[in-house]
C-alpha positions, 0 to 999 in steps of 0.5 A: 500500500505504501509502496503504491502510494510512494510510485503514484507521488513519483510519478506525479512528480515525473509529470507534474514537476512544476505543481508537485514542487509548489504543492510540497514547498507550500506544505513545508512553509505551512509546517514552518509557521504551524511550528513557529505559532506553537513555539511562541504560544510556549513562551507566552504561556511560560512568562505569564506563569513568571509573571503570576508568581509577582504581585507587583504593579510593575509587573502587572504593566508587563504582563499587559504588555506581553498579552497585547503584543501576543495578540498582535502577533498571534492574529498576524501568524493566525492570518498567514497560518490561514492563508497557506492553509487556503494556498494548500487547499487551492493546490489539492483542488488543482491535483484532483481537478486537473482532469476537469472536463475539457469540453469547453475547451477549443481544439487546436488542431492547427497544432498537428497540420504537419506533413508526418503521421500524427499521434498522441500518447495517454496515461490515467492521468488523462482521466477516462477518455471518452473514445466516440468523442475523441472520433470526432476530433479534427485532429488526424490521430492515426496512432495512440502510444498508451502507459502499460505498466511501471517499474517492478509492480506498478500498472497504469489504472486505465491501461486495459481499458485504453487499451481495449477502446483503441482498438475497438476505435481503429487507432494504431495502439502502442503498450509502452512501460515505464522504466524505474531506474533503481529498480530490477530491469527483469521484474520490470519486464515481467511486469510488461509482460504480464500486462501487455499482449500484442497482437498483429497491427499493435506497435512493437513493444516500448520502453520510457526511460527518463531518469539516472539511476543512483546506480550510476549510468553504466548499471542504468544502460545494462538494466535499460539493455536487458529489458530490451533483450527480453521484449526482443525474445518474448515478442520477436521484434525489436522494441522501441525507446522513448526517452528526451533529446538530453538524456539520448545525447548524453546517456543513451546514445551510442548504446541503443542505436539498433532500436527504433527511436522516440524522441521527445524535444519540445522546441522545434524540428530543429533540435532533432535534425542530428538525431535518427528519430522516427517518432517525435514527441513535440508538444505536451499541449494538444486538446482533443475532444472527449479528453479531460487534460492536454495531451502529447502530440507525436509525429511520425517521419515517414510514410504509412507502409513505413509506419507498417514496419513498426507493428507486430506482423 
């Protein structure tokens, strides 16, 4: 249970950096001053009782003096107190509702006019998808890569029923894991394979790595290696990676080049052109209808028999 509780805030955290940060510096500013509050409740509580011991007018003067700056005090950290409780509260609303329906959300379909093939990918954190709708798109989506499974036991909630609705709607559908750099590259695998079966037409097998291992590279590139081995000699094909243009550059390449590539580089055609891609993840801002979240957008560089050679025969 901790376990499935710690992979989902990671993975969370992989998605949604920039939310996962603010949520938890918010909450470590909210214990700060929570502990700060009591600490001077402490000390006020603990003058008044020197103070009680004394009769004197003096001190009496003092002991007013003390309340009322206590007061001011208190209410002004009472007053922030609320507030970072209010921000805290915002932020959870955020993570529970960034799947908020999208309906009333325009397309943007000039986002994927472009001379490749086009495709999205799609995990549970897009909520459930509503298949009839997204038909309707006028995005040309020929093809959905959907998350399978996790490391050594995480599995993607909605991936049997994405996947299923895929294939009833006729879109190219793509199984792909992703890879947890501290964890056992061959319970990693045996976790897909229990989860993934691939039939003619799906696309061959895939692997997400995105992160170092605290291993050190060279075990990440031997774990990443045999996970590859092993899809290769369960399905008799050769799988494909997923992974962004910096970690290719500096980790992978060199060491996966016999593998069909997926880049993802967010700034243009341009910063790919060095790098023997086939499929490019190029935005993380697509809105399609009977989706609740933006989606990735992907584009394909070649033709449709092209695209054929990467299916399962």
């Amino acid at each position: 249970m901790l376990r499935n509780i710690f992979n989902h805030i990671a993975d969370y955290k992989t998605i949604h950096p920039i939310r996962f940060w603010v949520f938890t510096i918010g909450i470590i500013v909210l214990i700060a001053l929570s502990a700060y509050l009591i600490k001077k409740v402490f000390k006020r509580y603990r003058r008044r009782a020197l103070i009680d011991q004394s009769t004197s007018s003096e001190m009496v003067e003092v002991k007013k003096e003390e309340a009322t700056n206590f007061l001011k005090n208190y209410k002004v950290l009472l007053g922030i107190v609320i507030g970072q409780l209010l921000v805290i509260i915002v932020l959870i609303a955020l993570l529970f509702t960034y799947n908020s329906p999208s309906a009333e959300r325009m397309e943007n379909p000039s986002i994927s006019s472009s001379k490749y093939l086009f495709g999205i990918d799609v995990s549970h954190y897009q909520g459930r998808i509503n298949w009839v709708e997204m038909r309707t798109s006028h995005h040309p989506i020929e093809y959905v890569f959907i998350r399978a499974t996790m490391g050594i036991d995480g599995k993607d909630l909605l991936f049997s029923e994405n996947w299923a609705n895929a294939k009833h709607n006729n879109y190219i559908r793509g199984a792909y894991h992703y890879y947890r750099p501290n964890e056992n590259s061959t319970q990693q695998f045996e976790n897909y394979a229990k989860s993934v079966d691939l039939i003619q037409g799906d696309f061959i097998p895939i692997l997400d790595i995105e992160k170092e291992s605290k291993f050190g590279r060279e075990n990440l590139r031997t774990g990443v290696l045999n996970w590859l081995k092993l899809a290769e000699e369960k399905y008799g094909v050769k799988p494909m990676v997923y992974t962004g243009l910096n970690f290719y550059k500096y980790i992978l390449k060199g060491h996966i080049d016999d593998y069909p590539l997926w880049i993802a580089a967010y700034s243009g055609k341009h910063h790919v052109k060095d790098v023997d891609w086939h499929f490019h993840q190029f935005t993380e801002k697509v809105i399609v209808k009977g989706i609740k979240t933006s989606v990735d957008g992907n584009d394909f560089i070649g033709s449709r028999e092209d695209l054929g050679n990467l299916l399962i025969k």
